[in-house]
KEMIFI-583422 format. One record per atom (N, C-alpha, C, CB): atom name; x, y, z; residue number from 1. Coordinates in Angstrom, 3 decimals, always signed. Glycine has a CB too. Layout:
REM residues N
  lokol        px        py        pz  zati
     CA         X         Y         Z   NUM
...
***
This chain:
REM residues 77
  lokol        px        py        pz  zati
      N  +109.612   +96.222   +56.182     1
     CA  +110.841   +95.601   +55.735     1
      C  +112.000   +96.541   +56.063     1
     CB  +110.787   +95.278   +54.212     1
      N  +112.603   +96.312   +56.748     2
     CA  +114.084   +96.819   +56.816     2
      C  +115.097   +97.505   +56.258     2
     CB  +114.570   +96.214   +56.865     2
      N  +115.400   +96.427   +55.142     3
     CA  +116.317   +97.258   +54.323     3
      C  +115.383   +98.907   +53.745     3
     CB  +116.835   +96.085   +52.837     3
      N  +114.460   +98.170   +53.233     4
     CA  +113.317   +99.768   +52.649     4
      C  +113.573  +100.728   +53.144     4
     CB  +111.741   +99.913   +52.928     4
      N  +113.215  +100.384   +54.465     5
     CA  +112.801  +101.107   +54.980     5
      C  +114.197  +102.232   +55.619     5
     CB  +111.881  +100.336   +55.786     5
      N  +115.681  +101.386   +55.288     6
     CA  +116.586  +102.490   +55.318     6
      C  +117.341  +103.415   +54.637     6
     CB  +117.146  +102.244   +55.701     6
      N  +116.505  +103.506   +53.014     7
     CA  +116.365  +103.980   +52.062     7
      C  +115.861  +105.478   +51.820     7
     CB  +115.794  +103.180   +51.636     7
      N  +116.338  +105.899   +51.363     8
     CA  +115.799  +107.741   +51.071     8
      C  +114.147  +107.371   +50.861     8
     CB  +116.674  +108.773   +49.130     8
      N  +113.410  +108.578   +51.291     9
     CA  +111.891  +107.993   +50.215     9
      C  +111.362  +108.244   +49.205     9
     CB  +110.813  +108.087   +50.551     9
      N  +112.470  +109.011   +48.337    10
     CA  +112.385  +108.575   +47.060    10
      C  +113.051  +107.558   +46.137    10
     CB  +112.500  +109.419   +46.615    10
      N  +113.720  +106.952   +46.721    11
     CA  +113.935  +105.400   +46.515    11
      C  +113.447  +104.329   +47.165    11
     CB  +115.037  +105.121   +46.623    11
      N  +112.560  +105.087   +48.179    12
     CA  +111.439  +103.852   +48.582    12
      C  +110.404  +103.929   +47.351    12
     CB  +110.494  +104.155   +50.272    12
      N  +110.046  +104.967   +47.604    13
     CA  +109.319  +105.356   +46.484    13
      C  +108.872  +104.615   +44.840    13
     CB  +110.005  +106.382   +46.322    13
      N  +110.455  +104.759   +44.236    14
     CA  +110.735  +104.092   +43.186    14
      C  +111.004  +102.532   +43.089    14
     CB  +111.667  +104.706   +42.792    14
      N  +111.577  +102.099   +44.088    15
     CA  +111.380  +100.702   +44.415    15
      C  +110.030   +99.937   +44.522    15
     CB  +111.939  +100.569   +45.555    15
      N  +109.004  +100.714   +45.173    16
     CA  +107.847  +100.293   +45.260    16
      C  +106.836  +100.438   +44.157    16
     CB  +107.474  +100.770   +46.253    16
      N  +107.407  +101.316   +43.034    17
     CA  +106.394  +101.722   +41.879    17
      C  +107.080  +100.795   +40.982    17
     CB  +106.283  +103.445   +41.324    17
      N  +108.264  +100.421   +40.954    18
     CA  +108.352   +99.167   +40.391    18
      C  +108.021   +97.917   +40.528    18
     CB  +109.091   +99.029   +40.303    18
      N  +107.704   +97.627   +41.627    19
     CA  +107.395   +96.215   +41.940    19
      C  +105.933   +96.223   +42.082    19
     CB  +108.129   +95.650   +43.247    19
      N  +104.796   +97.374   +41.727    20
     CA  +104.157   +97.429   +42.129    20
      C  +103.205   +97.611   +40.056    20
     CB  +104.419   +98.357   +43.516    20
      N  +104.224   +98.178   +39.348    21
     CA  +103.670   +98.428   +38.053    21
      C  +104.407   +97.561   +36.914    21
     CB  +103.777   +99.962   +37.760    21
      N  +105.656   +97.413   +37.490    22
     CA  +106.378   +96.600   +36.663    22
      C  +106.266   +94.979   +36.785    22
     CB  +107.688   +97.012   +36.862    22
      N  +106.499   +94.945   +37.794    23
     CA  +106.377   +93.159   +38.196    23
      C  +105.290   +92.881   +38.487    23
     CB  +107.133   +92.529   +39.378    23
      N  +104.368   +93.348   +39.265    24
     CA  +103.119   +92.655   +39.600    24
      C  +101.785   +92.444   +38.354    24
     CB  +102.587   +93.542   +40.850    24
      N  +102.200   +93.529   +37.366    25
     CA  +101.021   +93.473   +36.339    25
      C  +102.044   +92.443   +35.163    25
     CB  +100.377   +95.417   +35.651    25
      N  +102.906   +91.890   +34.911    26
     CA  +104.089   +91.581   +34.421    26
      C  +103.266   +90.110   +34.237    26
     CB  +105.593   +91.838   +35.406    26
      N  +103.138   +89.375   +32.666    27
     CA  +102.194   +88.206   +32.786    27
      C  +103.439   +86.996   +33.694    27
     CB  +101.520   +87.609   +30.850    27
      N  +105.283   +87.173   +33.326    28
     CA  +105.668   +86.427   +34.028    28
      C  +106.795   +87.213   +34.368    28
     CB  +105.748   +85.193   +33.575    28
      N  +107.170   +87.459   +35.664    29
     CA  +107.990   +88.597   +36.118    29
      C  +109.056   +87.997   +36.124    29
     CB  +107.716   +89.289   +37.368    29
      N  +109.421   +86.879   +36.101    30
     CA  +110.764   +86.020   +35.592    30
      C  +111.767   +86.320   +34.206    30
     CB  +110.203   +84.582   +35.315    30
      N  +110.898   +87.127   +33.728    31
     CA  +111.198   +87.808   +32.127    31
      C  +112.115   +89.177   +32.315    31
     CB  +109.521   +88.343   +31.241    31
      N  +111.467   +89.468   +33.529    32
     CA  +112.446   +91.097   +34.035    32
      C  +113.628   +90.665   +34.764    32
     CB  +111.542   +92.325   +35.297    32
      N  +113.347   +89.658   +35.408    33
     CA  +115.057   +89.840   +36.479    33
      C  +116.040   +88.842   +35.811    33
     CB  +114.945   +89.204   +38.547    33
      N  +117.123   +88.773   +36.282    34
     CA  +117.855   +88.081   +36.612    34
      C  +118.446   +86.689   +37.021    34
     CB  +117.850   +88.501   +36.935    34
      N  +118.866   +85.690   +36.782    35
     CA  +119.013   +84.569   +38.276    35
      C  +120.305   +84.977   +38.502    35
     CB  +118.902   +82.607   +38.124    35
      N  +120.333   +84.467   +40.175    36
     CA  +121.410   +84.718   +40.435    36
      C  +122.393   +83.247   +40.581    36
     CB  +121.245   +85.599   +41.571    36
      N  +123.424   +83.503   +40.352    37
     CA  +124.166   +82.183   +39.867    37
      C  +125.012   +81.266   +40.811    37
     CB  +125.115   +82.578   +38.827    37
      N  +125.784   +82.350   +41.608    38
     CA  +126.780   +81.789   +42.887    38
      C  +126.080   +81.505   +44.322    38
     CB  +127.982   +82.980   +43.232    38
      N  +124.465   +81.382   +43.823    39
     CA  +123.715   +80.873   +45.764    39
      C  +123.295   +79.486   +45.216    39
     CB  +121.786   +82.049   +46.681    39
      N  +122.729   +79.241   +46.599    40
     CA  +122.430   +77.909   +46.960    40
      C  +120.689   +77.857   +46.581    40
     CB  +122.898   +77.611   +48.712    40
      N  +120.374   +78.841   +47.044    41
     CA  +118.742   +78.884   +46.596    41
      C  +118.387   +79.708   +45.353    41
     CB  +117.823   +79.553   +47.789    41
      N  +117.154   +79.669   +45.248    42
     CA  +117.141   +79.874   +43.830    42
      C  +116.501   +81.220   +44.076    42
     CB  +116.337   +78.731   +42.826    42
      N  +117.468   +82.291   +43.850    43
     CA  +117.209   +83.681   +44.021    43
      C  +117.265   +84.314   +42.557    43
     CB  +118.280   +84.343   +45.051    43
      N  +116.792   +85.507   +42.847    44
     CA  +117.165   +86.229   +41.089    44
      C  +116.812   +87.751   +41.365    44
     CB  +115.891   +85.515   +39.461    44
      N  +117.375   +88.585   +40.563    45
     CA  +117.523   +89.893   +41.019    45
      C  +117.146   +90.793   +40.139    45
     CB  +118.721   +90.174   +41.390    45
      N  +116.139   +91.724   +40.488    46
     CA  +115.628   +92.714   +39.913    46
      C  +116.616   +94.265   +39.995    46
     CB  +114.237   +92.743   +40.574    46
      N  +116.683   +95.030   +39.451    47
     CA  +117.748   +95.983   +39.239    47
      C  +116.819   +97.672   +38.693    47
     CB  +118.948   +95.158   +37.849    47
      N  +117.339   +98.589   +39.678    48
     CA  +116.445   +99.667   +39.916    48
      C  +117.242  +100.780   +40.528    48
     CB  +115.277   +99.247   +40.801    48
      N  +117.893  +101.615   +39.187    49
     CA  +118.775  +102.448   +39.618    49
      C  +120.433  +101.505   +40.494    49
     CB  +117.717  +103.464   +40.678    49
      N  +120.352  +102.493   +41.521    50
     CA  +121.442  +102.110   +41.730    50
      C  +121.443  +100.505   +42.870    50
     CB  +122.122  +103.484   +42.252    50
      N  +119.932  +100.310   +43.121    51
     CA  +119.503   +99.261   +43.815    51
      C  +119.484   +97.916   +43.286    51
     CB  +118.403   +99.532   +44.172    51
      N  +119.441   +97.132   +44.067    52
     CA  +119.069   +95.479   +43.435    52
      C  +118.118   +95.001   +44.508    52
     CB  +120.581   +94.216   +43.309    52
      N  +116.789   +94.633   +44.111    53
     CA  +115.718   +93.490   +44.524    53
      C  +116.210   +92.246   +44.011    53
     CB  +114.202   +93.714   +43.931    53
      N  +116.115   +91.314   +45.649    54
     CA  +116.845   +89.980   +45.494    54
      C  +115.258   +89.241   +46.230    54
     CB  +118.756   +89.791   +46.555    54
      N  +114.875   +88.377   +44.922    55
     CA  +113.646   +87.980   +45.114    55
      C  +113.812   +86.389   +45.155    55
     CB  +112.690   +88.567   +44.022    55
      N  +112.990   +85.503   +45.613    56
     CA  +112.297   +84.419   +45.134    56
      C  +110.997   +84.305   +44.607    56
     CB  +112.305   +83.716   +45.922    56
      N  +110.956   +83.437   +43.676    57
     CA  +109.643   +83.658   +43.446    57
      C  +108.947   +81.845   +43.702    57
     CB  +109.484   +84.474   +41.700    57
      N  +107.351   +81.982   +43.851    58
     CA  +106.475   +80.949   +43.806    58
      C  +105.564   +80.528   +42.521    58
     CB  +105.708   +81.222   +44.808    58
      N  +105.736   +79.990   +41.626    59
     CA  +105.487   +79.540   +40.586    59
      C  +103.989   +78.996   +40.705    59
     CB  +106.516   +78.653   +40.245    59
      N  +103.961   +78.307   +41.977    60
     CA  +102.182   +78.045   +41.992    60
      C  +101.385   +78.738   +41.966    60
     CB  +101.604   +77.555   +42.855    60
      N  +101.649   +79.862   +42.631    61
     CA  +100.853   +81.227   +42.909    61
      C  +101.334   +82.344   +42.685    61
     CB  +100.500   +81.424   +44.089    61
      N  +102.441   +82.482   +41.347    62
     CA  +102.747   +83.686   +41.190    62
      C  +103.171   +84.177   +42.074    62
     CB  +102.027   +84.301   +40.832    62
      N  +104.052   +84.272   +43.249    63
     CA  +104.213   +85.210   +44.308    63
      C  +105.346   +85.640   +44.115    63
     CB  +104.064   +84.792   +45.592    63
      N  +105.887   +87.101   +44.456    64
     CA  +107.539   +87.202   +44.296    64
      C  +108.028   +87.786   +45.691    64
     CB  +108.077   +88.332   +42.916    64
      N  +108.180   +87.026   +46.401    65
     CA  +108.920   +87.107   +47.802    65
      C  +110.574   +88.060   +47.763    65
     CB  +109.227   +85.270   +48.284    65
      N  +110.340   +89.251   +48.407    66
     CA  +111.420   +90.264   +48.620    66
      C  +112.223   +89.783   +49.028    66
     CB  +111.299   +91.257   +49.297    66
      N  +113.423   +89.313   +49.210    67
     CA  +114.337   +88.741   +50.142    67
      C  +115.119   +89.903   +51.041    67
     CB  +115.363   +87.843   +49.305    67
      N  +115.639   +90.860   +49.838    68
     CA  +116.751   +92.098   +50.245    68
      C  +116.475   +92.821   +49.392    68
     CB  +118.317   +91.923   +50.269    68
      N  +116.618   +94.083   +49.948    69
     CA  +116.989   +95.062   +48.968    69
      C  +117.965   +96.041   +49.685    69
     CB  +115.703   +95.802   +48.370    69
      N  +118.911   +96.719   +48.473    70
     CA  +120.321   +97.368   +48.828    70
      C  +120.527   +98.065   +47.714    70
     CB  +121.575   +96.402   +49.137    70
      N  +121.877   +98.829   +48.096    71
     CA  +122.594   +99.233   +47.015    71
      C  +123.287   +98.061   +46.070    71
     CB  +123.586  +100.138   +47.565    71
      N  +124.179   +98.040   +45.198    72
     CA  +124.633   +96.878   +44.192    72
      C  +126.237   +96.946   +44.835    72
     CB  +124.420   +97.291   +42.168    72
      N  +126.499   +97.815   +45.896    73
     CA  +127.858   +97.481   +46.415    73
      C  +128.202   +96.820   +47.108    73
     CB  +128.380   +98.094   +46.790    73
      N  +126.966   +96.867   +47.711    74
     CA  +126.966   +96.075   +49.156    74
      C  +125.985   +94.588   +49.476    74
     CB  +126.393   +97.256   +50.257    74
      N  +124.830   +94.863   +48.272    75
     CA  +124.043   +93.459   +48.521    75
      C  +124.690   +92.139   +48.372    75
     CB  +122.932   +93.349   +47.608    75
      N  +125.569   +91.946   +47.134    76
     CA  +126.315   +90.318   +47.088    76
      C  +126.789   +90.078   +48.141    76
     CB  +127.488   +89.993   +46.148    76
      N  +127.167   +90.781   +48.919    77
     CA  +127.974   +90.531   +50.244    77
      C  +128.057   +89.449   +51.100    77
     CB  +127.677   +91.311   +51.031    77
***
């Protein structure tokens, strides 16, 4: 992934131990983020330091699809 991957790696790091301990063992990870209000699709945003995970998620199968991840200055953009 891209954005990640242009991230210090200790904020890869921490990004990934969150989504990896926080959300994935999480009985509904919809409880941790966000929605986001001014899009068209139905996005919602997880928040991690100075970062924001902009996810969708799949309700049939539990899945939480990464969309972006950034700083919070620059992701609404």
């Amino acid at each position: 992934m891209k954005d990640i991957e242009r991230l210090s790696t200790k904020d890869q790091r921490r990004i990934v131990e969150f989504l990896h301990q926080r959300v994935s063992s999480h009985p509904n990870p919809k409880t941790l983020a966000k929605r986001l209000v001014a899009t068209e699709e139905d996005a919602w945003r997880f928040r991690v330091g100075d970062y924001r995970i902009i996810t969708q998620f799949q309700d049939s199968r539990l899945v939480v699809l990464v969309v972006e991840v950034g700083n919070r200055r620059e992701i609404y953009r």
